[in-house]
Every structure is written in C-alpha cells, then in structure tokens.
C-alpha positions in Angstrom: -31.4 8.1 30.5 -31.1 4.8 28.9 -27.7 2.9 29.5 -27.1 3.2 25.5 -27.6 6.6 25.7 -24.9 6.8 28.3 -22.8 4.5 26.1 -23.5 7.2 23.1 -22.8 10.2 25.5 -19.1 8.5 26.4 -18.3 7.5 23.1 -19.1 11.0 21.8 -16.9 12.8 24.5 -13.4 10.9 23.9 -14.0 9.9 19.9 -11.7 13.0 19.4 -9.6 12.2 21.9 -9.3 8.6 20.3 -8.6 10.2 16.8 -5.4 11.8 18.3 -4.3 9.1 20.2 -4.6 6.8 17.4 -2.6 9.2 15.0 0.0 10.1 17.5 0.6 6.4 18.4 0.8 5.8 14.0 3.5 8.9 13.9 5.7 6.9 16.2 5.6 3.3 14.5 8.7 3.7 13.8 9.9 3.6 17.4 7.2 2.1 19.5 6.8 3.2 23.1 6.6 0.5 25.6 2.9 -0.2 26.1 3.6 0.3 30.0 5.0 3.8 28.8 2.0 4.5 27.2 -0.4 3.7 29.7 1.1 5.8 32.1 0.4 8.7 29.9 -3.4 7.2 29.4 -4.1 7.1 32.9 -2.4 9.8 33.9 -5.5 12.1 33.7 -6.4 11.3 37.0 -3.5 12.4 38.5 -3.2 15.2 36.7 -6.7 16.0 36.7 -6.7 15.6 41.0 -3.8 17.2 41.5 -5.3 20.6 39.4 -8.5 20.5 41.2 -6.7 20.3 44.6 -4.4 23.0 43.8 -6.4 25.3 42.0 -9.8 24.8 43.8 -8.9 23.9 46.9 -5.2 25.3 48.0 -5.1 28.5 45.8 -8.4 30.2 46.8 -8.0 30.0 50.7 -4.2 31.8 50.4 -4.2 35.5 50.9 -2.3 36.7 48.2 -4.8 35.4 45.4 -7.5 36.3 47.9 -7.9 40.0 47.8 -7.0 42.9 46.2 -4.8 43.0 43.0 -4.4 39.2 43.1 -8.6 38.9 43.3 -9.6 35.1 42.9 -13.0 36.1 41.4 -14.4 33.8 39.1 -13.3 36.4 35.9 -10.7 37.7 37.5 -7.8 37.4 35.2 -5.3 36.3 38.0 -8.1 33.0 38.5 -7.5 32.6 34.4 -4.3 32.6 34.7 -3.5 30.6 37.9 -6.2 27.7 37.1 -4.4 27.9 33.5 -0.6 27.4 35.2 -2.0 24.9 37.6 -3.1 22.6 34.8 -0.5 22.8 33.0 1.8 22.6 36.0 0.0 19.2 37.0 1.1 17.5 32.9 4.7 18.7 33.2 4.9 17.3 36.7 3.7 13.7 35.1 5.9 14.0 32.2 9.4 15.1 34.1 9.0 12.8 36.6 7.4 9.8 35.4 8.2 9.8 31.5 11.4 12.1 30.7 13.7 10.7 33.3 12.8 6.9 31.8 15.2 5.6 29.7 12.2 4.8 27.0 12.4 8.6 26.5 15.1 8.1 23.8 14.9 10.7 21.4 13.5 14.2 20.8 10.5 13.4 19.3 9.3 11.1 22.7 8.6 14.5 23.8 6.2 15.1 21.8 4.6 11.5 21.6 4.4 11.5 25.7 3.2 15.0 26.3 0.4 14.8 24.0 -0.8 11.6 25.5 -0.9 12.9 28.7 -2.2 16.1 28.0 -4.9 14.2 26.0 -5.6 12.2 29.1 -6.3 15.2 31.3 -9.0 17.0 28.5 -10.8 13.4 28.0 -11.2 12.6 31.6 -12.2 16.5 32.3 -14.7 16.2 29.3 -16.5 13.5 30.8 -17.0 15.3 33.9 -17.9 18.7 32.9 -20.3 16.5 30.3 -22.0 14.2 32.9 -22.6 17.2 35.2 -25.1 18.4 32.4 -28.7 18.1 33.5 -30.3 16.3 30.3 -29.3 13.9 27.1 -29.4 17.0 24.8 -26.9 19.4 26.6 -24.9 16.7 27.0 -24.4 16.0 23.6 -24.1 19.5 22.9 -21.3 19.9 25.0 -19.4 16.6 23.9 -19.1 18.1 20.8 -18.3 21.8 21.7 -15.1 20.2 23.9 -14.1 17.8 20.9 -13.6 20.3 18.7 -12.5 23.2 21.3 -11.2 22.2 24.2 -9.5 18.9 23.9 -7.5 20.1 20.6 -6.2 22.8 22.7 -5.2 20.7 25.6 -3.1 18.7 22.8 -1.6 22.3 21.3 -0.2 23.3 25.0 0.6 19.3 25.0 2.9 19.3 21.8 4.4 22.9 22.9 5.3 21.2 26.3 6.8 18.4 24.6 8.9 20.0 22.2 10.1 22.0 25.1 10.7 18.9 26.8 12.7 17.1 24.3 15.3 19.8 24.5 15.4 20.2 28.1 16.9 16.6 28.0 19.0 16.3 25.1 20.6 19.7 25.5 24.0 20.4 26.5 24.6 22.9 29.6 22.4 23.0 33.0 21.2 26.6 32.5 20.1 26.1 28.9 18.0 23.0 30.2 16.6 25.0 32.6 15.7 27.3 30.5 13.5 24.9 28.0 12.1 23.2 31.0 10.5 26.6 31.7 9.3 27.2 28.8 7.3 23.4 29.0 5.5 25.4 31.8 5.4 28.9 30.2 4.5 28.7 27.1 1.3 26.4 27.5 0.5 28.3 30.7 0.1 31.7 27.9 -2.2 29.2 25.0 -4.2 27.8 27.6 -4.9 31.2 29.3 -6.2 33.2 26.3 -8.3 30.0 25.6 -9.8 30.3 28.8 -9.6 34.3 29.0 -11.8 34.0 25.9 -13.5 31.2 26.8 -14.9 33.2 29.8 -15.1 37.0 28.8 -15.9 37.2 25.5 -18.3 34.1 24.2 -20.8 35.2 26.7 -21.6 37.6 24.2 -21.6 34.8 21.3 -26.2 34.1 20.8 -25.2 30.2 20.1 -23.4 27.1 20.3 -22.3 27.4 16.5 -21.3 31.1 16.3 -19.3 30.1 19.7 -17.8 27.0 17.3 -17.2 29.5 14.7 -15.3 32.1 16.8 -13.3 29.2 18.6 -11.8 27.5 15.4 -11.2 31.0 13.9 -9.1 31.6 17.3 -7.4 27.9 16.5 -5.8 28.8 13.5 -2.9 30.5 14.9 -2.1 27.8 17.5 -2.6 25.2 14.9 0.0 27.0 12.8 1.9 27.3 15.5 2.0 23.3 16.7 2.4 22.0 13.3 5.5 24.3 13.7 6.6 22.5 16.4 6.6 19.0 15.3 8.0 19.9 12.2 10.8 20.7 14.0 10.4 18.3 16.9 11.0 15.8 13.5 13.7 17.7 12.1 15.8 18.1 15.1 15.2 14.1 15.7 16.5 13.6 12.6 19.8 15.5 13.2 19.9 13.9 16.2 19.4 10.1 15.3 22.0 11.0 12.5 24.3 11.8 14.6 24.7 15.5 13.2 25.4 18.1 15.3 23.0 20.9 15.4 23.5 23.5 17.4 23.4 22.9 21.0 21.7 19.4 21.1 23.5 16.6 21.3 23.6 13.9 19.1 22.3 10.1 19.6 26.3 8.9 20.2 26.6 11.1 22.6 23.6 10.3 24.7 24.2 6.9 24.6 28.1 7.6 25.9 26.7 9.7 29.2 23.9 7.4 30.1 26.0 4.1 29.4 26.5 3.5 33.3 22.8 3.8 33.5 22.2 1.0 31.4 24.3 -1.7 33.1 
C-alpha cells in the first residue's frame, strides 16, 4: 500500500473518534479542562490499552481458576467474555481514579463525564488501529475502519459516560460506603454493556451473511444503550446544576461545601 493510502486508512479509523472528542470538548466550553488534563485522557490509551492486554492475555489465561472447568478460558467461553470485558474496563477506571478524579481540575460532576469519555475514547481509537492494521489488504481494512466507527468505538464511549457519571458521584457524595458503592458501579455497570457487546459480538453475528446486516443488527442492539447514556448526561447535567447552585440534592454535596473540605488542599 501506498503511504496515502495508509494516511486514508488512519484517518478513516479515528474520524469517529475525532467527532466525539470534538463534541465532548464543545459540551464543556463552559469550564475548560486544562489542556495537560486532557492529554492525559488522549494518551491514556496506551496505558490502558497495555495494561488490558497484559492482564487479560497474558496473566488471566495461565491462572488455574479461569483455566479449566467451570471457569473455561476458551475463546467463546462466556467467563473469557466477561473477564476480557472487566479487564478493559478495569484498566479506564484505573486511569480515571488515579490520575484524573483525585486532581483538583476534577471540579464538578459533569468532569466525570468529560474525562471518562476521553479516555475511554482513547483506548477504542488506539485498539481500532491495531485490530485494523492487522488486516491483510487495503479493502478489509477499510471495511473494518468503518464497522468499529460505528460499532465498537460508540460503545467504548457508552461504558465511558456510564463510568463517568458513576464517577462524579463517587467524589462528590457524602459518606464512605455510599462512595464505595458508586465507584463500583464505574466498574460494574460498563463491565455488563461491554459484555453483551462482546457476547454478541462473538456468538451470534457469526451467523449474520455480511458486513451490513452485521451493521444493521449492531445499531438496532445500540438503541437501548444510547437511551440509556443520553440518560446519563442528562442527569450528569442536572445534578451539576444543583450542585454549582449550591442546592442540595439528595446526598451530593453542593459546590460550597466542596470547596470548604478541600480548602487545606489548595494552600
């Protein structure tokens, strides 16, 4: 191939991912992230992306109890589904607790959302490009460029906005066993979207004839999820709005009383 046609192959693979950065960053004019903030979350696909592919290719199938019988690592074994789904996810919320939420940048609810989705759109572009440059000719990978830009990167941002929603309220929530709580749902909750993505993904589209009735099936399967993650900022927003008002809702706190408990942090 041609280095243009490399160029077009590239460009092709992350021009979704692009869209949603582009329109994630917009939704947060408002409040700008630091551009170092930002970057972190950009690069942090290869990281993330490392880390999964250690754990769930390396570590996980040489340990007994996912090695044989009712924990069978078998490539459509559903234990493998789940586990490689957990580990990915495992590998963004590792990023995003312990590089972005403990940062004083993450300032409001709605950070969870912007910082999650960024980093979980790191990981599906920089995992697109590989699975797409292991193709053997021009045409496939084209083909598959486009079957990941409209498949599997918007679902890595679903289980990235569910995450950070979670995420938001595990840090402006008041009690430790609450917090606990939402941070396991960060994990738990993508872990179950990006598993019947994959469950699918591998049991049932081998019976799909073509790359459009395989398109077909997938958005059809997106509906629900999309419902489900416009949900979520909806009320990723409206909770941000109670709490940058300074209104109590329930058992958030509000923007005064963040700032009172992290003052000493700030000097």
């Amino acid at each position: 191939m041609s280095l243009l046609n490399y160029i077009f192959i590239v460009i092709l693979s992350l021009f979704t991912t692009i869209i949603f950065v582009s329109s994630i960053l917009y939704s947060d004019r408002k409040s700008r992230e630091p551009v170092y903030m930002i970057l972190i979350c950009l690069v942090s696909g290869i990281f993330t992306i490392g880390l999964s592919i250690l754990l769930g290719e390396v570590i996980l199938p040489n340990l007994q109890i996912v090695s044989s019988g009712l924990f069978s690592y078998n490539t459509n074994s559903v234990i493998r589904i789940l586990i490689l789904a957990l580990v990915e996810e495992y590998s963004k919320l590792l990023v995003l607790y312990l590089f972005i939420s403990r940062n004083s940048n993450f300032d409001d609810i709605y950070d969870g959302f912007v910082y999650s989705s960024l980093i979980a759109l790191s990981f599906s572009a920089l995992e697109t490009l590989m699975y797409v440059f292991n193709e053997g000719s021009f045409s496939s990978m084209a083909q598959l460029a486009i079957l990941r830009s409209v498949t599997t990167i918007p679902l890595h941002l679903i289980c990235g906005i569910t995450m950070g929603y979670y995420m938001g309220l595990e840090k402006f929530s008041w009690g430790t066993k609450r917090r606990m709580f939402n941070l396991a749902k960060c994990l738990l909750i993508p872990t179950i979207i990006h598993f019947c993505y994959n469950y699918l993904l591998t049991n049932i589209m081998t019976y799909l004839y073509n790359d459009g009735m395989v398109i077909i099936f997938l958005l059809t399967f997106f509906i629900p999820f999309c419902i489900l993650a416009i949900f979520y900022i909806k009320k990723a927003i409206f909770l941000n709005n109670k709490f940058i008002n300074n209104e109590k809702y329930k058992n958030l706190m509000t923007l005064d009383e963040y700032i009172e408990i992290t003052k000493y942090d700030r000097v």
